[in-house]
C-alpha positions in Angstrom: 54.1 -29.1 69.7 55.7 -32.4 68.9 56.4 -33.1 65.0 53.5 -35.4 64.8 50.9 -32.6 65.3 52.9 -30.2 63.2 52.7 -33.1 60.3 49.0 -33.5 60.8 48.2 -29.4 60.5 50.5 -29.0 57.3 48.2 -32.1 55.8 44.8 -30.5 56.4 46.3 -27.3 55.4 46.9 -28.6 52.0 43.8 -30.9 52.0 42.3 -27.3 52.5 44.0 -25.7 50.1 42.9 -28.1 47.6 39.2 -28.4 48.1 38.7 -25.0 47.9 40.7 -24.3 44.6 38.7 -27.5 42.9 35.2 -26.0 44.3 36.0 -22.5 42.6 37.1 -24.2 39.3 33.6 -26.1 39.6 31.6 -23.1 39.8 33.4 -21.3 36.6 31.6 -21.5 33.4 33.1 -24.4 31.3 34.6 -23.2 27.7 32.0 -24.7 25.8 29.0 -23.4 27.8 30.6 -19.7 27.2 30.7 -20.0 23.4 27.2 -21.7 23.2 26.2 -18.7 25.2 28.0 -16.3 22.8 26.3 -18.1 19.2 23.2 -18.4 21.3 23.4 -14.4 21.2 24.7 -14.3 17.6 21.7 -16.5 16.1 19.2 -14.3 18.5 20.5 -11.3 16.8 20.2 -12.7 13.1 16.6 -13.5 14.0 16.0 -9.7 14.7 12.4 -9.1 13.8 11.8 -6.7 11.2 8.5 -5.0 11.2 6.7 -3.4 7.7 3.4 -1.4 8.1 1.5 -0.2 5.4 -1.4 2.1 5.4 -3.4 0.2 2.0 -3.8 -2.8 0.3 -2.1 -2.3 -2.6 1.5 -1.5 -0.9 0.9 -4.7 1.3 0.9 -7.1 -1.2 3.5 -5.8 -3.3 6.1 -6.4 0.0 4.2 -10.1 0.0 4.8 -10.4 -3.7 8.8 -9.3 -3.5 9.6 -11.3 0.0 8.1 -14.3 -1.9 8.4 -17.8 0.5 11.5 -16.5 1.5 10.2 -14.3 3.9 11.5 -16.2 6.9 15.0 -17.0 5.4 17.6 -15.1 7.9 15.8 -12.4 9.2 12.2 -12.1 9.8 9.6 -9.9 8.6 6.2 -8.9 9.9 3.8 -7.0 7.8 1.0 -5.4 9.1 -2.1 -3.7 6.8 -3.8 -0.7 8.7 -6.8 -0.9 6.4 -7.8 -4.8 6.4 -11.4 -4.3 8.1 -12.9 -3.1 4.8 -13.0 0.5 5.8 -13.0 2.9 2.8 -9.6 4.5 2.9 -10.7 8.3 3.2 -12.6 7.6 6.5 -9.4 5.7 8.2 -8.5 6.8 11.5 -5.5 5.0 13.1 -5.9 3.3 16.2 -3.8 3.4 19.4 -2.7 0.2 18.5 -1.9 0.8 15.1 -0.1 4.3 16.0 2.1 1.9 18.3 3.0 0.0 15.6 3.7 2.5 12.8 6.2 4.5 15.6 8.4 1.3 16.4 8.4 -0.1 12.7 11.3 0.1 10.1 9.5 0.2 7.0 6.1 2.4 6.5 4.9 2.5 3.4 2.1 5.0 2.9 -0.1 6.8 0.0 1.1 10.4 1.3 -2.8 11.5 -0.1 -4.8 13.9 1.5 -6.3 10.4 3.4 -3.2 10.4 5.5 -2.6 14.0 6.8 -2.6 12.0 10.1 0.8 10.1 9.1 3.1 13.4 9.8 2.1 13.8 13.6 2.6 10.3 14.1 6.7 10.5 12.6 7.3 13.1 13.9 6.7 11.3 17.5 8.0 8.0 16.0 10.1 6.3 18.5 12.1 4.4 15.7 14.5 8.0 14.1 15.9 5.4 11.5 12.5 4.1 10.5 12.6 4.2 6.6 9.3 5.8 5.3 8.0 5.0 1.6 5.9 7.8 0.4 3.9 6.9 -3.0 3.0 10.2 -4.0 6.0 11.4 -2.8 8.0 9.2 -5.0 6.0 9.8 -8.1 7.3 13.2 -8.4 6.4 15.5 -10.7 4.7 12.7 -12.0 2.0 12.9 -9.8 -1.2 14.4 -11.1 -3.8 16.8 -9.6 -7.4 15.8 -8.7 -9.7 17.3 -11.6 -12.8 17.9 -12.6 -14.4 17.2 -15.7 -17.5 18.2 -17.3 -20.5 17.1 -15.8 -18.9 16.3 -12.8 -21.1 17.6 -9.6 -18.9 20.0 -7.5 -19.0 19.9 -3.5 -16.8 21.7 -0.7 -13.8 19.5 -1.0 -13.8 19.7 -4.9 -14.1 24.1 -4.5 -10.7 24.4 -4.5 -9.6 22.4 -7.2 -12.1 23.9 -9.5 -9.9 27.5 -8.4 -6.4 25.8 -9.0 -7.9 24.5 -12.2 -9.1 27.8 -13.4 -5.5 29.7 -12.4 -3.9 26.8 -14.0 -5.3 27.5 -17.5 -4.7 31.1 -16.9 -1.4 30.7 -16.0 -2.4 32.2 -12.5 -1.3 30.6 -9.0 -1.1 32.4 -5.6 1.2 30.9 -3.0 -1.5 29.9 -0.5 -2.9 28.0 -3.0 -2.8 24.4 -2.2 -2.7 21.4 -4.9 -4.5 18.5 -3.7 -3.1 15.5 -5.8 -5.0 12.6 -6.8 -3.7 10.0 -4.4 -5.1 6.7 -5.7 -1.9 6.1 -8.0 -1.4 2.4 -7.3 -4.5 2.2 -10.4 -1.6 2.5 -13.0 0.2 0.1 -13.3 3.3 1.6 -14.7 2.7 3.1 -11.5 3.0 -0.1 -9.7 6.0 -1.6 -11.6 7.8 1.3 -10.2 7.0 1.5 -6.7 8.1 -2.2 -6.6 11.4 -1.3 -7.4 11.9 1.7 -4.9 10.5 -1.3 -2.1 12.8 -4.0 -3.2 15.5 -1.8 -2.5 14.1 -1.0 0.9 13.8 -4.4 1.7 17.2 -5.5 0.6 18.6 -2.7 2.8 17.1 -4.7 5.9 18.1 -7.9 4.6 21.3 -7.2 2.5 21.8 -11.6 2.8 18.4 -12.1 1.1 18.5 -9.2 -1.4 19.3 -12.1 -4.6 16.2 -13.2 -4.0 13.8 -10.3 -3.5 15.4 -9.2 -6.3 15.1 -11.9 -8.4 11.3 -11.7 -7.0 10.4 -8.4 -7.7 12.0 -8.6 -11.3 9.1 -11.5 -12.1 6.6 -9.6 -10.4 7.1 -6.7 -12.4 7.2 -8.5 -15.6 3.7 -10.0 -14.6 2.5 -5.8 -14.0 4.1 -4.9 -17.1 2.3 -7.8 -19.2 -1.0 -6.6 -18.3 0.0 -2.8 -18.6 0.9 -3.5 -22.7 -2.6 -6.1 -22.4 -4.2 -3.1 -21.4 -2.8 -0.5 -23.8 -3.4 -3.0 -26.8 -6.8 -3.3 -25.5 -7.5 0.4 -25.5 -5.6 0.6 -28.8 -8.1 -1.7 -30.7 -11.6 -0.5 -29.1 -14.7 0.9 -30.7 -14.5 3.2 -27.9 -12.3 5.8 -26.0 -14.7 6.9 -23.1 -16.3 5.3 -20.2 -18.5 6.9 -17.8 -19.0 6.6 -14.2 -22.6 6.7 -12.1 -20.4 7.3 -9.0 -16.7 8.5 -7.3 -13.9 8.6 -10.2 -10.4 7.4 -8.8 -9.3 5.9 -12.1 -7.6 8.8 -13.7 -4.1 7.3 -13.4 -5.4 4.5 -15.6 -7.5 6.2 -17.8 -4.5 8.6 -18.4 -1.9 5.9 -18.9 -3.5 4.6 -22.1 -5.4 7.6 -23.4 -9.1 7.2 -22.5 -11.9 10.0 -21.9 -13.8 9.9 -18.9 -17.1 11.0 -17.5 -18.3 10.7 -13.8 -20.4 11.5 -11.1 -18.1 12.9 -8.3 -14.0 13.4 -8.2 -12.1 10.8 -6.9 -11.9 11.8 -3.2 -15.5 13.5 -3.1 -17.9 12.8 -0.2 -20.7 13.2 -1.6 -22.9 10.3 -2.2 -26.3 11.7 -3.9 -26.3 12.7 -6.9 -28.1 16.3 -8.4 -30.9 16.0 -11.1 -27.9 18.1 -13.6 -25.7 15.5 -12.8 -27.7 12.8 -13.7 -29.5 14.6 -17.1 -25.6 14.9 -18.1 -24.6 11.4 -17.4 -27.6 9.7 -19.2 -27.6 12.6 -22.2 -23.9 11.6 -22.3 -24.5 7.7 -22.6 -27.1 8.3 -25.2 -24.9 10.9 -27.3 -22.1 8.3 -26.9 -23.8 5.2 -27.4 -22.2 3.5 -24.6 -23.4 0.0 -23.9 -22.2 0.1 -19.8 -22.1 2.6 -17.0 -19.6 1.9 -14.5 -19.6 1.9 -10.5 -16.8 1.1 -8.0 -17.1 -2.0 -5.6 -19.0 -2.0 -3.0 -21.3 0.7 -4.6 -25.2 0.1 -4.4 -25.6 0.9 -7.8 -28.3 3.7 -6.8 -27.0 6.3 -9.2 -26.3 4.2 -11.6 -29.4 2.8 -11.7 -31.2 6.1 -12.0 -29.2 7.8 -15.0 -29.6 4.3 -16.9 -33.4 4.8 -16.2 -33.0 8.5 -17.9 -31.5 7.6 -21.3 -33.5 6.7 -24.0 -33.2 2.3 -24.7 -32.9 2.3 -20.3 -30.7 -1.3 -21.1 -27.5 -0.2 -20.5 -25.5 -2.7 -18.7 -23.8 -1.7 -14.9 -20.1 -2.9 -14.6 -18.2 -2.7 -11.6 -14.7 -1.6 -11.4 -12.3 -2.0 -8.3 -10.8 0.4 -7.0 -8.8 -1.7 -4.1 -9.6 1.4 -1.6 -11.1 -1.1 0.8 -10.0 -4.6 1.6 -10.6 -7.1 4.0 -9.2 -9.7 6.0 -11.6 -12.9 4.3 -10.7 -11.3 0.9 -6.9 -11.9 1.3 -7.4 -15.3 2.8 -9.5 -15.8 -0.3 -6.7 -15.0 -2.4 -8.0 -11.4 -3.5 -4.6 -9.8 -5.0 -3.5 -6.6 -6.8 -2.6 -8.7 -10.1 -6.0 -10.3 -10.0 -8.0 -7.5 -9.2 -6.0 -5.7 -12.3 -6.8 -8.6 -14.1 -10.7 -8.4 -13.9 -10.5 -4.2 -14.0 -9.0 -4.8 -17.6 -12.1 -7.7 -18.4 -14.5 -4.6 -17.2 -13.0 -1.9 -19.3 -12.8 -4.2 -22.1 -16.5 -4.7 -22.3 -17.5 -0.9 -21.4 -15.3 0.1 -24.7 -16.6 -2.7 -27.0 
């Protein structure tokens, strides 16, 4: 092999050589495509969804309230209300869909009531283990008061056993399969209320530590706006020719009517099914409103006013005026959209109660 060859062979060696090191180098990731890649990771990971179920009205607009406009600052939140169909809360049955969603979320907020013994199967299977659960009565202590039953008030199968714990109660009696059944509507005080929004702020700033100035700063004006109405509504009560109200129906107010000292009679407890009234039950409610004088005989919303109606018709002037107080046990979608709020509904509860004891 003369020299001549050997020179052209060492050239297109190295020409070889060379293309092949510049086709690998074209095919590596630049610098600047690796560290987009790495903050395009970084900014998916601060926009982590954060998903907040909660079984009632009440607990859903309370997050709204504290999250404020800044919902969507860093991290995102998604709330989802179970009951936004209008169903009444103590015939709520969770659906595959909304089981799905309580399992993978990480915030529940619940009433812990006897309307949600379903709740504990469904954590107990929850696929999120560090889901953070908010139970109302749960948090209320020994703060939390029984379901009772007053005079008058008609008795059916799911009031029985109260009517026992009652009785052992004054006799200083209790056996340990006895069973308190608390009265679960406790977001109708709202001293209540002022305090559950505190034990959810600090939920909510555990998720998003970054944002916690402001849903603190949020949940501090909110609860000056629950607290304004609470001393509205103990002034009220203070002042009034009156200290009773009576109710032609289902009685979940006793929260409120205990916070500021008021009397009560009704229909049915707070939780009963029943729906028709006895002839006793009525000759005590309209005797009552005769004996007191009262100018107004309440219902709850949504209420058809048929009981009502009938023990009005029973008392002796028959012109007693039918008021309707909310309960917030069933809400609906249009309602929100509306702008239907705990704080308003609050509002127009104290309106009602100011007219029934005046």
């Amino acid at each position: 092999m003369n020299n001549k060859v050997k020179k052209v062979i060492v050239i297109f060696f190295v020409l070889s050589c060379f293309w092949t090191i510049l086709s690998a180098e074209s095919k590596k990731p630049k610098k600047s495509s690796i560290i987009k890649k790495r903050l395009d990771t970084v900014a998916q990971n601060d926009k982590e969804v954060f998903q907040i179920v909660c079984t009632s009205f009440p607990q859903y607009d309370w997050v709204m309230n504290i999250l404020g406009d800044e919902k969507n600052a860093t991290k995102k939140f998604e709330i989802t209300l179970l009951q936004d169909n209008g169903t009444d809360m103590h015939s709520y049955q969770p659906s595959v869909k909304d089981i799905a969603k309580i399992s993978s979320c990480s915030l529940f907020v619940y009433g812990g009531g006897e309307s949600d013994s379903w709740v504990e199967k469904i954590l107990k299977n929850a696929t999120n283990k560090k889901m953070i659960c908010v139970n109302l009565l749960e948090l209320l202590g020994e703060k939390a008061k029984q379901e009772e039953l007053v005079e008058g008030m008609q008795i059916d199968e799911h009031d029985e056993h109260n009517t026992r714990h009652n009785n052992h109660e004054k006799n200083h009696e209790y056996e340990e399969d006895d069973e308190i059944e608390f009265d679960e509507h406790v977001w109708l005080s709202l001293k209540n209320a002022a305090y559950y929004i505190e034990e959810i702020c600090k939920n909510l700033c555990f998720l998003d530590n970054e944002n916690s100035d402001v849903y603190k700063q949020n949940a501090a004006s909110y609860k000056e706006k629950i607290l304004a109405l609470d001393k509205k509504f103990s002034d009220m009560v203070k002042n009034a020719q009156r200290k009773t109200i009576l109710f032609a129906d289902r009685f979940p107010f006793r929260y409120l009517t205990d916070d500021y000292g008021l009397q009560y009679f009704a229909a049915f407890a707070g939780c009963s099914a029943e729906s028709e009234a006895s002839f006793e039950t009525i000759t005590f409610l309209a005797k009552k409103t005769d004996e007191l004088l009262l100018p107004c005989v309440l219902i709850l919303e949504n209420s058809d006013g048929k009981i009502a109606k009938t023990v009005i018709s029973s008392t002796k002037n028959k012109n007693q005026l039918i008021l309707q107080l909310d309960s917030l046990q069933s809400v609906t979608k249009n309602e929100i959209q509306s702008g239907k709020n705990y704080l308003s509904v609050m509002e127009k509860n104290f309106e009602v109660l100011q007219k029934a004891l005046n």
